[in-house]
N, C-alpha and C positions, 0 to 999 in steps of 0.2 A: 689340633692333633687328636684322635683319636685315642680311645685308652688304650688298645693292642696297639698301638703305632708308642704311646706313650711309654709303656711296660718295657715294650720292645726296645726301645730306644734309653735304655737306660735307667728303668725303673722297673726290673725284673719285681717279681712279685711273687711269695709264695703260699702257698697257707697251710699252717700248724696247727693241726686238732680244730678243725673246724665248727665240729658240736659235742655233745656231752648229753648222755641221754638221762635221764631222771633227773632234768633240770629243775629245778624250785623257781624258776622266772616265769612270771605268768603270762608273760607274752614270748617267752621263747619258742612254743609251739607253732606258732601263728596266729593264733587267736588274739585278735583287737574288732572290739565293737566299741565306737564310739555314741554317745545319746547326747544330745548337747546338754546342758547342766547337768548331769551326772555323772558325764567320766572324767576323771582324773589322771593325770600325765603321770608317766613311769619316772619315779626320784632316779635318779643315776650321778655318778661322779665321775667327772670328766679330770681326769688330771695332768700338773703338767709332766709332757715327754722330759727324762730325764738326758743330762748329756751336754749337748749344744744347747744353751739354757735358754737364748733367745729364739732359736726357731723354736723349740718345745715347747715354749709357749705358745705362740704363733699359732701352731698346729693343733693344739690343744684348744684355743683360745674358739678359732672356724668349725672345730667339730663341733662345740660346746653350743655354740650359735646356731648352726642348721639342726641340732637335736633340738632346740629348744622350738625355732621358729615352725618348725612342722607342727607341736603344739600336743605329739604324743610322749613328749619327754618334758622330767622337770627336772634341769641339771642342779645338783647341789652347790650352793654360794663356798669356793674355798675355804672361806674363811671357817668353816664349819666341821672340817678334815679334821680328824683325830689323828691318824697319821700321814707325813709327809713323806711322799714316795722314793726312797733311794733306792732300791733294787724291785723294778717293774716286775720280774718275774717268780716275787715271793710276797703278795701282799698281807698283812695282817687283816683278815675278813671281818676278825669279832669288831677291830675299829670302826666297820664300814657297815658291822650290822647298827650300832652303836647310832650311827648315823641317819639309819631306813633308808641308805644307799639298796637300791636292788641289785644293783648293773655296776659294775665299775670300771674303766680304760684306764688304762698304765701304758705305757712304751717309754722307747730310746730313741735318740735322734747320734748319730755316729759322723762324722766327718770322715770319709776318706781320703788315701793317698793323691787320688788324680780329682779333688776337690767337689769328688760328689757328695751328696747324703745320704747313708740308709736310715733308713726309716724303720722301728718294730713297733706294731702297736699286739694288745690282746685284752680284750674283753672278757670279763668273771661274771658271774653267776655269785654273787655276794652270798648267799643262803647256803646253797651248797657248797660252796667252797672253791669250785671247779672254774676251767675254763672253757667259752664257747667257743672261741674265735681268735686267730691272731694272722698276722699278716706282718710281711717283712717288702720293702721296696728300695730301690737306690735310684737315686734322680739326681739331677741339675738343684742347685740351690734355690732358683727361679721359678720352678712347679711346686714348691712347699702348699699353697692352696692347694693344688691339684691333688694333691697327696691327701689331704685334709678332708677335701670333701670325698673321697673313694672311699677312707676310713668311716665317715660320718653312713657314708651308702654299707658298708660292710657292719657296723652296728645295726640301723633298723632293718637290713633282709635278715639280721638273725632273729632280732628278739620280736619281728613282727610276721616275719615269712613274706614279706612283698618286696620285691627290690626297690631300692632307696632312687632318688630323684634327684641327690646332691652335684653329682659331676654331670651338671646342665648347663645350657645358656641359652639366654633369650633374645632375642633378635625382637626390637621395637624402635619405632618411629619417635627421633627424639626433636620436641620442639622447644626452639628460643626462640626469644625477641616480643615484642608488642606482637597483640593479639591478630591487629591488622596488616602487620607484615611479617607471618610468623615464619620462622625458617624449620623446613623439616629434613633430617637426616637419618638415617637408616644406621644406629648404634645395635651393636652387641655387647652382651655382660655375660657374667656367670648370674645364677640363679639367685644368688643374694647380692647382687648388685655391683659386686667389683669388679674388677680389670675392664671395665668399659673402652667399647674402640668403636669410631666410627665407620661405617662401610661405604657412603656417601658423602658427597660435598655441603651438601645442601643447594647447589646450584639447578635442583630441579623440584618437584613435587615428587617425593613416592609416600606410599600409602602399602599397607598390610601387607608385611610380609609373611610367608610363610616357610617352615622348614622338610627340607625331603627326609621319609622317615626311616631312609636306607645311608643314607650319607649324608654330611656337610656341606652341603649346597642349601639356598634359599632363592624362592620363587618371587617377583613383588614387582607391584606396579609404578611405572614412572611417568611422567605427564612432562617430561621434558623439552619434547617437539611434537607438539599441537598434540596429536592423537595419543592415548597412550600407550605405551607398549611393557608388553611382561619382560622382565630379564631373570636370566638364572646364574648368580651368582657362587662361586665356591669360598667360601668362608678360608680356606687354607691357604689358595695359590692366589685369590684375590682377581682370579678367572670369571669375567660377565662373556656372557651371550645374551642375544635377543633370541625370545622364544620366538614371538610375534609382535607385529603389528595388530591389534583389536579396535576398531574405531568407534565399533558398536559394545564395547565389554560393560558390562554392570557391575561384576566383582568380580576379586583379584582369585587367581584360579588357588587351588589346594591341589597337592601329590597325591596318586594313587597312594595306596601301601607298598606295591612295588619299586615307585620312584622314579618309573620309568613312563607314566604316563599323568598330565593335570587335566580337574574338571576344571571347566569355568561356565559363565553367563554372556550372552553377549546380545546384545538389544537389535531388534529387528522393526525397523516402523517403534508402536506405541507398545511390545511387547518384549522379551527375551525370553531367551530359552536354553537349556543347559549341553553342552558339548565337553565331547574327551579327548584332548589333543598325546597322540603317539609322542615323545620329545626325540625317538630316533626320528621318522621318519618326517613328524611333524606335520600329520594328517590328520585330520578332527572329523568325528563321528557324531551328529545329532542325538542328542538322547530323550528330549521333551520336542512336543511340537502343539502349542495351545495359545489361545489368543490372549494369554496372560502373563503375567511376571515370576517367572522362573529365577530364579537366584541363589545364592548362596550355598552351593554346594559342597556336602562333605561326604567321602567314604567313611566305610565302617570298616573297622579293623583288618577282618579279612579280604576286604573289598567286593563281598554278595553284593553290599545294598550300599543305598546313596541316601541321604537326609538334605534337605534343601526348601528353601522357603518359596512359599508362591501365594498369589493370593486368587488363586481359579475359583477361591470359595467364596470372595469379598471381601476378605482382610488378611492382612500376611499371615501365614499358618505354618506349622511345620509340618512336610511330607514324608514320607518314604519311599522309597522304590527300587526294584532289581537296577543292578549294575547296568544292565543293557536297557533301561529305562522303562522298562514294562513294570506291571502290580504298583503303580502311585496309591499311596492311601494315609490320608490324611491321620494325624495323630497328637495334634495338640488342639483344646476344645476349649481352653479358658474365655472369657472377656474379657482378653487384653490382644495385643499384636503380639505376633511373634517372630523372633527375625533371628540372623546369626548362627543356625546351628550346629552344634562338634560334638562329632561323635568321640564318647571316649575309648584310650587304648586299650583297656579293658571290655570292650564293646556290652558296657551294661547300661550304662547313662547317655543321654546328646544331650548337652546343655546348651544353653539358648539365652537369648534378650528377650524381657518380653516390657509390652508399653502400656502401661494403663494410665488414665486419669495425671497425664502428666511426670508421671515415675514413669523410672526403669528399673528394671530387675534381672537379677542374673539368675537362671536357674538354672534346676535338671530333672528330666524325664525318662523311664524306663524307653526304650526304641520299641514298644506299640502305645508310649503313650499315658501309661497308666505309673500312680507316684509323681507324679510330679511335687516337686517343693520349690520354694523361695531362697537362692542361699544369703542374698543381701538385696538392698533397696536403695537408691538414693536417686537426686534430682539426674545424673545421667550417667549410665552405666551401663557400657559396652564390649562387644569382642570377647567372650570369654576363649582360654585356651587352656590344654589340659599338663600335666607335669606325665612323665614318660608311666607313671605305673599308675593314672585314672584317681589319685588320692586328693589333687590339691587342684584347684583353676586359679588362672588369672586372668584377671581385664583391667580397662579400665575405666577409670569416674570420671568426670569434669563437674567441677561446679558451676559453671557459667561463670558469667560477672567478667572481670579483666583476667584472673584466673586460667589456668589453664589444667590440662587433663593430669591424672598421676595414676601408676600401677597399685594393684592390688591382690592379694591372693586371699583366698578363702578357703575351707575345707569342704570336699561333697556333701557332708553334713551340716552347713551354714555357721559350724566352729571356726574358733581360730582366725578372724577375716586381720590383717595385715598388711599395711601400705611397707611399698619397696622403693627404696631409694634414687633415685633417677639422679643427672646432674642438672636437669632442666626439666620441662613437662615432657610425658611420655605417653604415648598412645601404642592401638595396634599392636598387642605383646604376641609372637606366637614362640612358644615352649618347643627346645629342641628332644632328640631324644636321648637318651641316656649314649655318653657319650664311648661307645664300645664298637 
């Protein structure tokens, strides 16, 4: 569900004095520059929702956890509270200066008559006294996460000005069993790893899937009878179509921005080359035409330009080009390969896999090419994907051996890198978008 369909449906939402201007928080502005060993995570105290003692915790428990794993916050240990919060809506500040609390969350959790919950939370400004931010909701007992992480998304869009990433979910390929007959299925999660559900049986092969950046639908390849064919899945109604048959595909297509059209590759003889399929009409447009390997394409945000790897130069590289395939121009120069690349939603970075000397590397590169950095390294490290506001990626690593692959997230600054939970080995992550 959607968060308007969410709200909508029984989890009205309102907001109470939204900012405070002569704020003393030093990311309230928006200003966050991170340096890797020299910044320092914002102290804040998360506390519990008063009320209904056990969801208040609960609630409390999920924001505390995505404020921390993002890696710009350092929640304060309870145990360290001066005081213990009975009335959310008068808190004693000198306690919490007391503390070097900067930030601090209070709310109430309420049971209603026809067995909903409201929900209040409200974020302070510990320095000055004031309040940033508060929000009221009433929901089903069963979306308390859901609640949790919006709240955790309505903390960093204030104190950092970018919208938060928390009410996500990721759609990857999850594999069990021995290596040699490994089973792979097509699971979704929320972005820290809970409420896990499978979308497949595992009675076929799929591989990368990807999310449409307008709706709840996901794009992804299946090897189930001989050739493989694309399906477009709805996450909601549990609705597949075949997009195509591809006999010839190289890689699994990715959505316009609109959502209404996917590029992909599809192999012709010893080469491929990249095509735009309509998904009304379901007509495809040649975009490359070269005796080379065309692959892996991505739009750029507003969908001018396309990034895709080829190797027309001798080794895979990453390109660029107009939407309508014209202006190719090579843009990544290292000594290494280059493969995989996403462009981010912020259209300032495409991050990429690159191969050298037996390593993989996950990086990212300005879109002409210049800045590039490393954000991690290890024996195999693939598929990066971006988090809905360009701040966080993920892939994933295998180590080889009997071993198998597992998620990982990292910051665009090579900060913060963190393995994510899986119930099994997990590959192929693609990051949906904020879920509104």
């Amino acid at each position: 569900m959607g968060r308007r369909a969410f709200l909508a449906g029984g989890a009205a939402a309102s907001l109470m004095g939204a900012s405070i201007a002569g704020s003393g928080l030093a990311l309230a502005q928006g200003r966050i520059e991170i340096t890797p060993g020299a910044f320092k995570p914002i102290p804040i105290a998360v506390t519990d929702l008063v009320g209904e003692v056990e969801m208040g915790r609960q609630i409390s428990g999920v924001i505390t956890a995505d404020l921390r794993r993002c890696g710009l916050f350092a929640p304060i240990d309870p145990k360290a509270f001066v005081e213990q919060i009975t009335n959310p809506d008068t808190p004693r500040f000198q306690d919490w200066r007391v503390i070097n609390a900067q930030a601090l969350v209070t709310g109430r959790v309420t049971r209603q008559q026809d067995g909903r919950f409201q929900v209040v939370f409200r974020l302070w400004d510990v320095f000055a006294g004031q309040q940033l931010a508060a929000q009221q909701f009433v929901a089903q007992p069963d979306n308390w996460r859901r609640i949790a992480h919006i709240i955790a998304d309505a903390v960093y869009e204030k104190m950092t000005g970018e919208k938060g990433y928390f009410d996500t979910r990721i759609v990857f390929v999850d594999e069990s069993g021995q290596k040699e007959r490994r089973v792979k299925r097509l699971a979704i999660m929320d972005q820290d790893g809970a409420n896990v559900s499978y979308l497949t049986r595992g009675d076929s092969l799929v591989l990368t899937p990807r999310f449409s950046p307008t709706s709840q639908e996901i794009t992804y390849m299946s090897y189930g009878q001989g050739d493989p064919r694309v399906y477009l899945l709805n996450i909601e109604t549990g609705q597949r179509e075949i997009v195509g048959n591809f006999p010839g595909m190289s890689f699994a297509p990715r959505f316009a921005p609109d959502g209404q059209k996917v590029i992909l590759s599809l192999q012709q003889g010893g080469n491929s080359n990249i095509f735009v399929m309509d998904l009304r009409s379901r007509a495809t447009t040649r975009l490359t035409d070269t005796a080379a390997i065309d692959t892996a394409p991505c739009y750029s945000p507003d969908g001018r330009q396309i990034c895709f790897e080829s190797d027309r130069g001798g080794t895979s590289q990453i390109y660029v080009m107009n939407a309508d395939g014209s202006g190719a121009k090579r843009i990544s120069f290292g000594n290494a390969r280059y493969s995989t690349p996403v462009w981010s939603p912020k259209g300032d970075w495409i991050a990429f896999t690159r191969q050298a000397e037996g390593r993989f590397a996950i990086g990212v590169m300005r879109t002409d090419g210049s800045g590039e950095r490393v954000l991690t390294e290890g024996y195999h490290n693939e598929g990066p994907t971006f988090c809905p506001n360009g701040r966080v990626l993920m892939f994933f690593r295998d180590p080889g051996g009997a071993s198998g692959p597992s998620l990982y997230t990292v910051d665009v600054t090579g900060y913060n890198e963190q393995r994510l939970p899986t119930p099994s080995y997990g590959s192929d992550p693609a990051w949906s978008p904020l879920r509104s």
